[in-house]
N, CA, C and O atoms as a GROMACS GRO file, in nm:
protein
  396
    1UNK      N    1   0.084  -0.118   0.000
    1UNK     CA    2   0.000   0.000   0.000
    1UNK      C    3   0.088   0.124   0.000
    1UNK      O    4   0.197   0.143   0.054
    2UNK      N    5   0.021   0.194  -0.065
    2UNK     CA    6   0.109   0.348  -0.086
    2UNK      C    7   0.022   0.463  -0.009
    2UNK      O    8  -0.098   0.467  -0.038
    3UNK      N    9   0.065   0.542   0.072
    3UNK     CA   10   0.045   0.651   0.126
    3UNK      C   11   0.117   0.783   0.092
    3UNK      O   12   0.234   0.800   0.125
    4UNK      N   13   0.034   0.891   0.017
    4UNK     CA   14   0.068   1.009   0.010
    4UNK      C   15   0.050   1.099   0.066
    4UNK      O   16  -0.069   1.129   0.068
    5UNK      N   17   0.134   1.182   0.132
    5UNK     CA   18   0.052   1.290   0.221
    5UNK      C   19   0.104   1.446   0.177
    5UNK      O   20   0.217   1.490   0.199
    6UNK      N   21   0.006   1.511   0.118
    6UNK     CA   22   0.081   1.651   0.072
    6UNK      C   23  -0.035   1.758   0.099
    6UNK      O   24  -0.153   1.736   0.071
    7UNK      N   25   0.018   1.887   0.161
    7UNK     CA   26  -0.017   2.000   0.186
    7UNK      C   27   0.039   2.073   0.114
    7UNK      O   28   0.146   2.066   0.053
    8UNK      N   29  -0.076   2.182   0.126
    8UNK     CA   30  -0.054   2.305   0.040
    8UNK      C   31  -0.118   2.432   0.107
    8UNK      O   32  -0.216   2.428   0.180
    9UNK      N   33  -0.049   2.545   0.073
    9UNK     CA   34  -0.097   2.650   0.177
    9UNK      C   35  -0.155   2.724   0.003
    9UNK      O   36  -0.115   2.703  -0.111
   10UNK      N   37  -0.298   2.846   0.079
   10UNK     CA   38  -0.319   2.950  -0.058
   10UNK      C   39  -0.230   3.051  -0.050
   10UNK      O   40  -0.176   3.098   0.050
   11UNK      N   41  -0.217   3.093  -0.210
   11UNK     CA   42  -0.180   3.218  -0.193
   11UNK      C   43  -0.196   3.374  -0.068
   11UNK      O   44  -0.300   3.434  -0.041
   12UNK      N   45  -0.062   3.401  -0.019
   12UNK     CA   46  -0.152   3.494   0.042
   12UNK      C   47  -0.233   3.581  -0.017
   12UNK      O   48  -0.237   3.589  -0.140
   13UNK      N   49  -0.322   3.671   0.076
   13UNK     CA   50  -0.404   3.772   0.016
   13UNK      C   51  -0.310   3.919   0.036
   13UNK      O   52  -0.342   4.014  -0.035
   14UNK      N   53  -0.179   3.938   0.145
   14UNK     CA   54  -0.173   4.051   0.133
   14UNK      C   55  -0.016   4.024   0.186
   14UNK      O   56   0.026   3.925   0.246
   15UNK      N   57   0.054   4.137   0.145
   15UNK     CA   58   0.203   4.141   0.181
   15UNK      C   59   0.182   4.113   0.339
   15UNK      O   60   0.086   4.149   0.407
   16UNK      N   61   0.286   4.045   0.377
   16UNK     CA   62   0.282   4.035   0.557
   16UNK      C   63   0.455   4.015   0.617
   16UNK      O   64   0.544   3.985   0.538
   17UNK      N   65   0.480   4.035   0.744
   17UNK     CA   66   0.628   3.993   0.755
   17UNK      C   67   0.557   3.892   0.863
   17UNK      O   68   0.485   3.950   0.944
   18UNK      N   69   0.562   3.816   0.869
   18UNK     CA   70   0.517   3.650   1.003
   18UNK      C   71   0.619   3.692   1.091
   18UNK      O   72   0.555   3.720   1.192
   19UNK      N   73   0.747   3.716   1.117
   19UNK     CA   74   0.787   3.704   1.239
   19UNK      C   75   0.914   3.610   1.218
   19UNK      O   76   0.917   3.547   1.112
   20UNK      N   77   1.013   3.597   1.302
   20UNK     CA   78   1.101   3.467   1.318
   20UNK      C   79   1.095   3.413   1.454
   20UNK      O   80   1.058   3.450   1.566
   21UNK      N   81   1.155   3.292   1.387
   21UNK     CA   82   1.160   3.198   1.497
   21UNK      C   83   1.287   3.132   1.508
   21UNK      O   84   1.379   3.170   1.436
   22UNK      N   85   1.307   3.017   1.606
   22UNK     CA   86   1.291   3.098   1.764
   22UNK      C   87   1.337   3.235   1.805
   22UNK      O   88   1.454   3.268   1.782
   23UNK      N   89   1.272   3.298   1.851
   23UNK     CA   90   1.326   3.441   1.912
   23UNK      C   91   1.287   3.491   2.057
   23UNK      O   92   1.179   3.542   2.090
   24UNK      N   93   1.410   3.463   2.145
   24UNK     CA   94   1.523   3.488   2.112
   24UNK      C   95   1.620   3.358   2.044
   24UNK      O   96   1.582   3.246   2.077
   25UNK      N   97   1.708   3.364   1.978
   25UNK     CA   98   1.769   3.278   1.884
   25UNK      C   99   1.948   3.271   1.924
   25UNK      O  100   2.023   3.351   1.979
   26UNK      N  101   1.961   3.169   1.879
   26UNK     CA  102   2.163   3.142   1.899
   26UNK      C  103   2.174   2.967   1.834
   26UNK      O  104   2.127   2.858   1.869
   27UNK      N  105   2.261   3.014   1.725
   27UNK     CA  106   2.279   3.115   1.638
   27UNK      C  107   2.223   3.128   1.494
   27UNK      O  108   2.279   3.152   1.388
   28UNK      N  109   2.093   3.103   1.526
   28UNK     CA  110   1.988   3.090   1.374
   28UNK      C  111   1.868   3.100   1.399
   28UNK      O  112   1.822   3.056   1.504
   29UNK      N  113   1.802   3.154   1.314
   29UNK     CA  114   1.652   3.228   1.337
   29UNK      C  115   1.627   3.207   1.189
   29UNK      O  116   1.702   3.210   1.091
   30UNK      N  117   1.458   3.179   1.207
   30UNK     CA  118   1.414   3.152   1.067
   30UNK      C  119   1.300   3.285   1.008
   30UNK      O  120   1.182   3.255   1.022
   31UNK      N  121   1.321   3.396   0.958
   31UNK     CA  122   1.247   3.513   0.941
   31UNK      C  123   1.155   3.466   0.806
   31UNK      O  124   1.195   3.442   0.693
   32UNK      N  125   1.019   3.463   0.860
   32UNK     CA  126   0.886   3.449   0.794
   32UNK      C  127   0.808   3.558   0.701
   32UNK      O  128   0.739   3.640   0.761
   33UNK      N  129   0.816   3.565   0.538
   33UNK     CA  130   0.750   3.697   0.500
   33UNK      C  131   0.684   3.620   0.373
   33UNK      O  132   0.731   3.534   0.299
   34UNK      N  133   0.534   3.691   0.376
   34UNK     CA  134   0.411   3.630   0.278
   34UNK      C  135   0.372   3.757   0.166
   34UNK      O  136   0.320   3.864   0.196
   35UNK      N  137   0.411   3.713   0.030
   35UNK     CA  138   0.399   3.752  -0.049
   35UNK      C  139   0.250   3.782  -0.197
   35UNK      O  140   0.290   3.733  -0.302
   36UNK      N  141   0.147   3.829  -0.206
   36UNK     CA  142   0.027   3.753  -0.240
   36UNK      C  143   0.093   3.791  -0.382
   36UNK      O  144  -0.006   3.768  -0.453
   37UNK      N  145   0.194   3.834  -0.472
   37UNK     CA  146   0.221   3.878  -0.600
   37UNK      C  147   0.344   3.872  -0.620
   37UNK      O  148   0.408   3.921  -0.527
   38UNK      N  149   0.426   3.820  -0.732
   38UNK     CA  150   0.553   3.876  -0.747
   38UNK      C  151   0.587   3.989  -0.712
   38UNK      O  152   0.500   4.077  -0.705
   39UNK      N  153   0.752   4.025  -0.673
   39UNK     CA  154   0.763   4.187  -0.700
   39UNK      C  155   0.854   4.106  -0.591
   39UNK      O  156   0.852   4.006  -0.519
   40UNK      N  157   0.964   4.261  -0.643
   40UNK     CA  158   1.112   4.284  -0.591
   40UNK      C  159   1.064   4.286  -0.422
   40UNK      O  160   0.957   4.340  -0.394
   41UNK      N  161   1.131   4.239  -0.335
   41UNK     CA  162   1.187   4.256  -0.173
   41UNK      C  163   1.336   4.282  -0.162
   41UNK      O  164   1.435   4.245  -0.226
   42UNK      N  165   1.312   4.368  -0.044
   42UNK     CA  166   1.467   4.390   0.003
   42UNK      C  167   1.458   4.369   0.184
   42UNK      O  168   1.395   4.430   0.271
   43UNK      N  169   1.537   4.273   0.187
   43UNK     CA  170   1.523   4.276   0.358
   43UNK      C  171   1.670   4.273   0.399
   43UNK      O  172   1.764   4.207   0.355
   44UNK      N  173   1.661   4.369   0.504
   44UNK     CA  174   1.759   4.410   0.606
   44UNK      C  175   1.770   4.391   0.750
   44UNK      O  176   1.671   4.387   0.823
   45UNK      N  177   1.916   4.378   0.800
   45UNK     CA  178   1.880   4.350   0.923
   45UNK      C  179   2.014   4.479   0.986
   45UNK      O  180   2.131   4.498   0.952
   46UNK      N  181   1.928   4.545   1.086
   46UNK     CA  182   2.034   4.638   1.182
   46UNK      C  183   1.995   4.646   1.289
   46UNK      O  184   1.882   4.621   1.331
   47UNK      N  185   2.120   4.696   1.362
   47UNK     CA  186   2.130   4.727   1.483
   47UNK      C  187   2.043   4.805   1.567
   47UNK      O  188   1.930   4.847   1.542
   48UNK      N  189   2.111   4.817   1.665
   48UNK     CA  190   1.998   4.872   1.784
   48UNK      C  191   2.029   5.086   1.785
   48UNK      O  192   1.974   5.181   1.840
   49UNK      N  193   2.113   5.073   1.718
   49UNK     CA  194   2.126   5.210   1.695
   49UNK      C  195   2.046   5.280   1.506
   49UNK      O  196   2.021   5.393   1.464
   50UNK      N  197   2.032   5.125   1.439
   50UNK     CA  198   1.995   5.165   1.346
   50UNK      C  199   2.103   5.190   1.200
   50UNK      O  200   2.090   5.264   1.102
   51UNK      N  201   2.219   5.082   1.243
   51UNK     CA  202   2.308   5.082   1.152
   51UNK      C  203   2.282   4.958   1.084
   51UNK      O  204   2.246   4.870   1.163
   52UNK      N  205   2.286   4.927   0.977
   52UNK     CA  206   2.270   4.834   0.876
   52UNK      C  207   2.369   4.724   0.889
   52UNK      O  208   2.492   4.738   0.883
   53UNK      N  209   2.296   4.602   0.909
   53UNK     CA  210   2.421   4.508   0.952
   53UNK      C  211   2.452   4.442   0.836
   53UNK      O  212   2.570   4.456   0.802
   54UNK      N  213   2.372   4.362   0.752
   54UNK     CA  214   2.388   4.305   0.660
   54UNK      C  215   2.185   4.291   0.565
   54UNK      O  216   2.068   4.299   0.602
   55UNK      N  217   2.262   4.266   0.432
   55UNK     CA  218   2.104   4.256   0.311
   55UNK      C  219   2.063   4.142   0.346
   55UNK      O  220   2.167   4.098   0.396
   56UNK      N  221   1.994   4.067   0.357
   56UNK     CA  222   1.932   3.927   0.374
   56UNK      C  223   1.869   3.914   0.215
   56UNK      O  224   1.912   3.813   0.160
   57UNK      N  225   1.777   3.995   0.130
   57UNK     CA  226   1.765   3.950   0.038
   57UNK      C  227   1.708   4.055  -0.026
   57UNK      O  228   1.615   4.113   0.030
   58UNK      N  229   1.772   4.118  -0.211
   58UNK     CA  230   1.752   4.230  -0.262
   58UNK      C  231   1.688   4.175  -0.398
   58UNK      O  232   1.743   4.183  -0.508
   59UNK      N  233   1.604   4.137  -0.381
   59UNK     CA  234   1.562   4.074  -0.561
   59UNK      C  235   1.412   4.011  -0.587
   59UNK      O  236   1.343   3.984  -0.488
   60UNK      N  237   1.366   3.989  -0.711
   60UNK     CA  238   1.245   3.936  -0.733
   60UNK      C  239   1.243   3.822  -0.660
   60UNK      O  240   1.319   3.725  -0.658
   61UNK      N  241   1.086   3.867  -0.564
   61UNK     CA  242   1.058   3.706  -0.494
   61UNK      C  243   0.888   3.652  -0.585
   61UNK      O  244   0.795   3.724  -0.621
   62UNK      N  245   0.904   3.525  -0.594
   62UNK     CA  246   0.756   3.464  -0.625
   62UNK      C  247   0.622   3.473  -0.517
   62UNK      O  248   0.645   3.449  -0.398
   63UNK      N  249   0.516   3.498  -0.549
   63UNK     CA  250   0.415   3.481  -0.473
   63UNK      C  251   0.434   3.379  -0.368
   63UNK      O  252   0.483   3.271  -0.403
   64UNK      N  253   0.414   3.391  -0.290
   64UNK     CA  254   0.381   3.247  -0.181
   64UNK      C  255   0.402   3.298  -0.012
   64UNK      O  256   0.337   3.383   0.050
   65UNK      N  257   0.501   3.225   0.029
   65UNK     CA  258   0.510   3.238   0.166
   65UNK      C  259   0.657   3.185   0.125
   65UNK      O  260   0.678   3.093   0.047
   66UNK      N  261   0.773   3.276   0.206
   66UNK     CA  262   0.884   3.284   0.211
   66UNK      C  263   0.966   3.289   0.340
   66UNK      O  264   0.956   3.381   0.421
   67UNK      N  265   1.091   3.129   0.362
   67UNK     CA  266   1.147   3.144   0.472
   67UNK      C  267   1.294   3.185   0.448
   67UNK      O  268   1.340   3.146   0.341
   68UNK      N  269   1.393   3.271   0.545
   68UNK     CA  270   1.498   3.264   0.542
   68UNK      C  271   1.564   3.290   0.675
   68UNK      O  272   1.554   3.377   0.762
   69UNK      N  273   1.644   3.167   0.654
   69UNK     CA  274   1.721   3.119   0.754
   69UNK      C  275   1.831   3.229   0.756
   69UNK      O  276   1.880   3.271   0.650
   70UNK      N  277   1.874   3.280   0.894
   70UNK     CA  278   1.944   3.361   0.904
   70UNK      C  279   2.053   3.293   1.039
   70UNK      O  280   2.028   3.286   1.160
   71UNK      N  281   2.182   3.247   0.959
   71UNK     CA  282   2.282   3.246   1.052
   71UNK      C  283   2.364   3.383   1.140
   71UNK      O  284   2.444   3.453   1.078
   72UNK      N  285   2.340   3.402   1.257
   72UNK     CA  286   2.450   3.536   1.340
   72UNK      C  287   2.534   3.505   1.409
   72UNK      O  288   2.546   3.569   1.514
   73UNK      N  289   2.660   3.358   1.370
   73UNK     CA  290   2.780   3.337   1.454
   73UNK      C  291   2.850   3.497   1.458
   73UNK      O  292   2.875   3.561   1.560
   74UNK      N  293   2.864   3.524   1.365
   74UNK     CA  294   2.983   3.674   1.425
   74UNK      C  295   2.889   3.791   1.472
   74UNK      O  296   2.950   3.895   1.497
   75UNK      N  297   2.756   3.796   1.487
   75UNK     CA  298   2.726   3.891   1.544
   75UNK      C  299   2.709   3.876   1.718
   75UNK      O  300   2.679   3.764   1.760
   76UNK      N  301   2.724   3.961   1.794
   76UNK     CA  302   2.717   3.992   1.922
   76UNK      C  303   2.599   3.989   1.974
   76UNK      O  304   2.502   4.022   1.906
   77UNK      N  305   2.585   3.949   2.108
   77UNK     CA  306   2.450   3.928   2.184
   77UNK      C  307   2.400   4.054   2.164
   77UNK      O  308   2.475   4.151   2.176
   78UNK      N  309   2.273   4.068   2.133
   78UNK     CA  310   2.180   4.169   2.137
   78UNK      C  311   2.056   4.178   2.066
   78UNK      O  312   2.026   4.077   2.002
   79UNK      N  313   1.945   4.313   2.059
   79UNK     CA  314   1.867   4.342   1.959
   79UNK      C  315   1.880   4.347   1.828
   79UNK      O  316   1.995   4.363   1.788
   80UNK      N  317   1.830   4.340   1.781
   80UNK     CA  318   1.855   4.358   1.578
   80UNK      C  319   1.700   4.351   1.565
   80UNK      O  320   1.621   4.294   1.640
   81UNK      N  321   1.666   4.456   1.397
   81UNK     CA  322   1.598   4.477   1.395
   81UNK      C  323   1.585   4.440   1.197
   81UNK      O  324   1.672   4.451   1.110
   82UNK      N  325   1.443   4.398   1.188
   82UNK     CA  326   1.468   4.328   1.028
   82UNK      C  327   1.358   4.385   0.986
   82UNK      O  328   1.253   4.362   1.046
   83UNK      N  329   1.363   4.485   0.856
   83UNK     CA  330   1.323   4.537   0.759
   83UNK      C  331   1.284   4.435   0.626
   83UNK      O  332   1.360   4.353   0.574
   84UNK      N  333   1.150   4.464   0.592
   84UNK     CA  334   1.154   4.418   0.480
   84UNK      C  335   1.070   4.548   0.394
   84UNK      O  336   0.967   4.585   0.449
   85UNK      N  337   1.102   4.608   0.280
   85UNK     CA  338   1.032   4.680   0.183
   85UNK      C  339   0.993   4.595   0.081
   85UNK      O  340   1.045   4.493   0.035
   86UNK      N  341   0.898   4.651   0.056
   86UNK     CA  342   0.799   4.600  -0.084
   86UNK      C  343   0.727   4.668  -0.158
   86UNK      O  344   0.726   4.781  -0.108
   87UNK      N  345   0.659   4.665  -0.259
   87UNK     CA  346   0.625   4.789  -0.324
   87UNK      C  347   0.513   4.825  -0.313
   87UNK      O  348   0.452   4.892  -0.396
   88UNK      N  349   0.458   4.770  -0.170
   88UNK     CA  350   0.352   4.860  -0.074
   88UNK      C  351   0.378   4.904   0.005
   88UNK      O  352   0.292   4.984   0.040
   89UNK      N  353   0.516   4.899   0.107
   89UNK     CA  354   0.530   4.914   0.150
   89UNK      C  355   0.641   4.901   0.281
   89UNK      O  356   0.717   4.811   0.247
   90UNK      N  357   0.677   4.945   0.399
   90UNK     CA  358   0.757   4.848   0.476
   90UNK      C  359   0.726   4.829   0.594
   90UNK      O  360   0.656   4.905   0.661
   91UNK      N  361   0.795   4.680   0.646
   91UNK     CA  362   0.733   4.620   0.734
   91UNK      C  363   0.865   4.578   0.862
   91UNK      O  364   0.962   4.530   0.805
   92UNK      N  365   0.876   4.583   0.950
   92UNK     CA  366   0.976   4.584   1.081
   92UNK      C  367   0.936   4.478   1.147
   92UNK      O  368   0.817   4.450   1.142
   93UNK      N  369   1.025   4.398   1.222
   93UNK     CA  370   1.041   4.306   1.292
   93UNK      C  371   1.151   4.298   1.405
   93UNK      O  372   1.258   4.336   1.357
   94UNK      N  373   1.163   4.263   1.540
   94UNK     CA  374   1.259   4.248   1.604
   94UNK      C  375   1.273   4.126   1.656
   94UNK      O  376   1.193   4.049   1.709
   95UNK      N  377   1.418   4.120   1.629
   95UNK     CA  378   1.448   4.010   1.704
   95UNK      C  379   1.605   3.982   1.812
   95UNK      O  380   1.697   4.064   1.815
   96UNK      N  381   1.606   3.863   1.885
   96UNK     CA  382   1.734   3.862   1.988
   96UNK      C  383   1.805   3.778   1.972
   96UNK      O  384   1.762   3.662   1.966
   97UNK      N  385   1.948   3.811   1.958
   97UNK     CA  386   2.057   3.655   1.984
   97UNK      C  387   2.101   3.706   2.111
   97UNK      O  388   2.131   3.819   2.148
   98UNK      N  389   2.095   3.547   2.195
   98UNK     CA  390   2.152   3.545   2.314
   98UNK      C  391   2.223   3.430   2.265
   98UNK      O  392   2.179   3.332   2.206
   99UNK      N  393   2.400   3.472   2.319
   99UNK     CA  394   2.492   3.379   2.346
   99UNK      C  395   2.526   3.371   2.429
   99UNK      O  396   2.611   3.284   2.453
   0.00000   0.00000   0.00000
């Protein structure tokens, strides 16, 4: 006997940022953002003063629901804060590495 088991999520209906997980995190966090249309994203992640740490991702994304894994071995215990723009708009998230 054969058993298949497959899920499927719908399209979203509206740009969203979900959040990451686990947070607080060491040393990987998975940042959650739902897309209902193609179109360019740019997500960023900075500091607690608001300095730009590094791009996480600058380019055409596909409709759906989008994860990215974010490794921070060389960054330092603290706040960080993750930006995503889209061409509705932008959307903020915070998150913590504790080492």
């Amino acid at each position: 006997m054969l058993t298949v088991s497959e899920t499927s999520s719908p399209l979203p209906h509206k740009y969203r940022l979900v959040g990451n997980y686990p947070n607080p995190f060491n040393p990987s966090t998975t940042i959650v953002y739902e897309l209902p249309e193609r179109g360019h994203v740019r997500m960023s992640v900075y500091d607690i003063m608001g300095g730009e740490v590094h791009v996480l991702v600058d380019a055409t994304r596909g409709a759906g629901i989008h994860e990215l894994r974010v490794e921070a071995k060389l960054l330092p215990t603290g706040v960080y804060f993750y930006r995503m723009e889209t061409p509705v708009g932008t959307f903020v998230g915070r998150m913590t590495l504790a080492k």
